[in-house]
C-alpha angles and dihedrals in degrees: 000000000000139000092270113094106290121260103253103196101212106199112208096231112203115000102207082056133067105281089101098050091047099037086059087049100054080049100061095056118088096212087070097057088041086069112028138014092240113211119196116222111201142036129356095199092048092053086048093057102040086058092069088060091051104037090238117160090194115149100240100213114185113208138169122245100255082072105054091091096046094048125124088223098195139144122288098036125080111207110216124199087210109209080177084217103131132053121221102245086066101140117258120236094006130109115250142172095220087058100041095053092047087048088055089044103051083050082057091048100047094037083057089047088056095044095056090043101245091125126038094214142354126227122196134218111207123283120202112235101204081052082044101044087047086045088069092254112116104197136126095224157319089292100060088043087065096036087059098043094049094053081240118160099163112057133111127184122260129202121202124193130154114295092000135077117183125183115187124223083198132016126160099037131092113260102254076058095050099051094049093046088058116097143152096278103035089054081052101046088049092052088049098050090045082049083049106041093046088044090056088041085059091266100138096189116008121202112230127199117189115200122221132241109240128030115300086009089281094308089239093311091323090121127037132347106297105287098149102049087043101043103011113039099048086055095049097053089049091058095049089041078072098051097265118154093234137149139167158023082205132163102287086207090069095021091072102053085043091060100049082052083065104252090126136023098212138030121208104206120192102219142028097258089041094067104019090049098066087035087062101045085064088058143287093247095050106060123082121195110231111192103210130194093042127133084231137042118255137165146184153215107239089225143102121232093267092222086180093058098034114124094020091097087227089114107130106230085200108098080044097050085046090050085048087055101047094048093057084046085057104043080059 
């Protein structure tokens, strides 16, 4: 947009969960405004209240939208986009419709906002599905939501943790439906958004490791009934046919440690528990959600609402601080 921090659009995800708590305190760490111009995308009453859980003297600011590019963005003062959707006395750690429509409606806001170029990414605080799915919306997720109002067919979700990067061929299925959703073109086009995605990140050549589907990847037609050789392999060697630097499909129980040693930069995992299973083993704190194959630039936090802990003001801001980062590393 232009040479000033770019404008990271933080959605408040669901409002009766933690995205409040932990958006107020990324806020209230310099670090974050030495690097971006972070815009709030949600409601201004819900962040006043949630101050009071966290002991936060932020100054709350409500502003339009013609305003986001001309604003001073500096410590102390927390910019809200205010949609105006939510009353304060929403309950806390509790699903609720209400919630789960304006979450889906500040990820509108802010999608529209990156698509016209006003903000240069958007980072999400976590929505709750079950909120989402009562709140008339029938999505799995933030990421097909995205997906959907972006007119975008080809994308997958990346996490990204130290030392582990993880991108999915499936996510938000159950895992008969997985296995059967896998085949030769999808495995392909997600090697070829995790090469394009590193590349972009400065990675020249990036070193890519594709999991197989059953135990031992099939062990030559050992486990299960040739699913590798029929949905894995074909995509694989289409991949390498075009100069990536791809192998597998390999034992996902040995690839993941492998790959934290440093032998690939990147793992392809078939299905949602495959890849987030090993993520979250590193640490909750530590993984971000990287939406890949969109026209714009969005990430997560790798966390739930937390509805047990909202409202304590224990919620760690880490996994979100490190999603903000890694948005501004992605808007370049």
């Amino acid at each position: 947009m232009n040479q000033l921090k770019p404008i990271v659009g933080i959605t408040m995800g669901d409002a009766a969960g933690v995205g409040p708590e932990i958006i107020l305190k990324s806020l209230a760490v310099k670090e974050i405004y030495d690097m971006s111009r972070p815009l709030v995308i949600g409601d201004s009453k819900i962040l006043e209240r949630a101050k009071s859980f966290v002991n936060s003297e932020l100054n709350i600011e409500s502003v339009s939208a013609d305003r986001i590019q001309d604003l001073p963005y500096k410590l102390g003062t927390v910019y809200c986009l205010d949609l105006n959707l939510l009353d304060a006395s929403l309950p806390i750690g509790q699903v609720s419709p209400e919630a789960g429509h304006a979450a889906f409606e500040y990820l509108a806001a802010a999608i529209e906002l990156a698509k016209e170029n006003k903000i240069d990414a958007i980072c999400t605080a976590p929505l709750n599905k079950e909120a989402l799915h009562k709140g008339g919306h029938k999505y799995p997720g933030h990421t097909e939501i995205l997906a959907d109002l972006t007119d975008t067919e080809d994308f997958s979700m990346m996490l990204s943790a130290p030392d582990l990067k993880v991108i999915h061929v499936t996510t938000h299925v159950g895992i008969i439906d997985a296995v059967k959703m896998i085949n030769p073109e999808r495995v392909y086009h997600v090697i070829k958004l995790a090469h394009d995605t590193l590349k972009k990140s400065g990675i020249t050549s990036p070193k890519i490791a594709v999991c197989g589907i059953n135990p031992h990847a099939g062990e030559n037609g050992l486990f299960g009934y040739g699913e590798e050789e029929e949905k894995v392999i074909p995509g694989v060697e289409k991949a390498q046919g075009e100069g990536m630097d791809v192998v597998g499909p390999l034992p996902a129980d040995t690839l993941f440690f492998r790959t934290v040693r440093g032998d690939f930069d990147i793992v392809v995992a078939m299905y949602h528990d495959q890849g987030h299973g090993p993520v979250k083993v590193l640490g909750l704190d530590a993984g971000v959600n990287i939406t890949v194959g969109l026209p714009i630039i969005r990430t997560s936090v790798d966390h739930g609402t937390a509805f047990d802990i909202a409202g304590k003001g224990i919620a760690d801001e880490k996994s979100l601080m490190e999603a903000i980062r890694q948005a501004v590393e992605f808007a370049g």
